[in-house]
C-alpha positions as CSV (number, residue, x, y, z in Angstrom):
1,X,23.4,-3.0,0.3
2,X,20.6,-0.8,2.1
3,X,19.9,0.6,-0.9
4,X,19.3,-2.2,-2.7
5,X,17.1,-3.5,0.6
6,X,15.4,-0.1,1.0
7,X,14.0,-0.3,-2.5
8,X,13.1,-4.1,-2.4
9,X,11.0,-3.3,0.5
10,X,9.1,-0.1,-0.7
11,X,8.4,-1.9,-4.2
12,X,7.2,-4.9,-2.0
13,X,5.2,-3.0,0.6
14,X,3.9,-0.9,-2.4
15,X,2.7,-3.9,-4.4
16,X,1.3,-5.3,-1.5
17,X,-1.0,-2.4,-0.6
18,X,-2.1,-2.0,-4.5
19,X,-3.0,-5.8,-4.3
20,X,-4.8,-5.3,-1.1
21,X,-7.2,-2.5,-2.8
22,X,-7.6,-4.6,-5.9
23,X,-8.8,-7.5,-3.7
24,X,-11.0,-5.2,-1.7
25,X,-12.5,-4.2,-4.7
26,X,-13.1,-7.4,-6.7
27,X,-14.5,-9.0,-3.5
28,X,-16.8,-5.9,-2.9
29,X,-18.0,-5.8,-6.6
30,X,-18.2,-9.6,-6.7
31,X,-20.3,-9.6,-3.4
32,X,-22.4,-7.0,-3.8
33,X,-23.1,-7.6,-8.2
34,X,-23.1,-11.3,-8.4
35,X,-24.0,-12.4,-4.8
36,X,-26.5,-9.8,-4.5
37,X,-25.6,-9.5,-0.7
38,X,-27.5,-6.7,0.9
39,X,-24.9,-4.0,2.4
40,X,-24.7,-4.8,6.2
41,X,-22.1,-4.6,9.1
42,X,-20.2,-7.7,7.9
43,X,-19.6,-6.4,4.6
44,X,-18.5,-3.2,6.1
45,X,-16.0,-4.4,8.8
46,X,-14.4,-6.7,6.6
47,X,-13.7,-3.7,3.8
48,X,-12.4,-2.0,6.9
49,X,-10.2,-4.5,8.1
50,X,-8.7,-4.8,3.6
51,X,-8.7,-1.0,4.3
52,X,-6.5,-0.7,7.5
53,X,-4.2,-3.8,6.3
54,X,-3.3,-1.4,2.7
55,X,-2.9,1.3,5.5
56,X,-0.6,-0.3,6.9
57,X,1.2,-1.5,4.2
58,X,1.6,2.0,2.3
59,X,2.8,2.9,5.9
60,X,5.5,0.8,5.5
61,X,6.2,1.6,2.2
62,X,6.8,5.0,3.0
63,X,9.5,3.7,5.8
64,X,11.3,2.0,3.3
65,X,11.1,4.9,1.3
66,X,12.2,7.3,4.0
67,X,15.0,5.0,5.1
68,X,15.8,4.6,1.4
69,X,16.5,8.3,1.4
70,X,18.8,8.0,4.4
71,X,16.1,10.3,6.2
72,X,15.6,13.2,3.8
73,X,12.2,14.5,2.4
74,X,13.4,14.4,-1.5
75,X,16.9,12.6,-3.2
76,X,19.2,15.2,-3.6
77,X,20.3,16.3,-7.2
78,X,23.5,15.1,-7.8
79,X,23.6,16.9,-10.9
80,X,23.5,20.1,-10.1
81,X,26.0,22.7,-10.5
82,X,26.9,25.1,-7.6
């Protein structure tokens, strides 16, 4: 059952920061092509606060992925002969 939770939450945490980026990015080209905004400190505090939220979701991500792996840096090889 952790298993099954463990990867749940890094595919979700993962998707979640990829979605964050693509946002970021569409709403940066959007503003900046189309709207013709000038770059000022708005437009850069609000890509930092898209960039600290995907932070903190690939953070996560690696969590699940760490507590996926019951704590070990790499899955073991189970097929390996001794």
């Amino acid at each position: 059952m952790l298993n099954k939770l463990g990867v749940a939450l890094y595919f979700l945490f993962l998707a979640g920061a990829i979605v964050v980026i693509f946002a970021l990015v569409a709403g940066l080209a959007y503003l900046i092509l189309v709207d013709q905004q000038p770059i000022s400190w708005n437009l850069i505090s609000g890509s930092l606060f898209f960039v600290i939220l995907a932070g903190i979701f690939w953070v996560c991500a690696q969590a699940a992925r760490y507590w996926l792996l019951d704590g070990s840096s790499s899955p073991s090889d189970r097929n390996a002969s001794s």
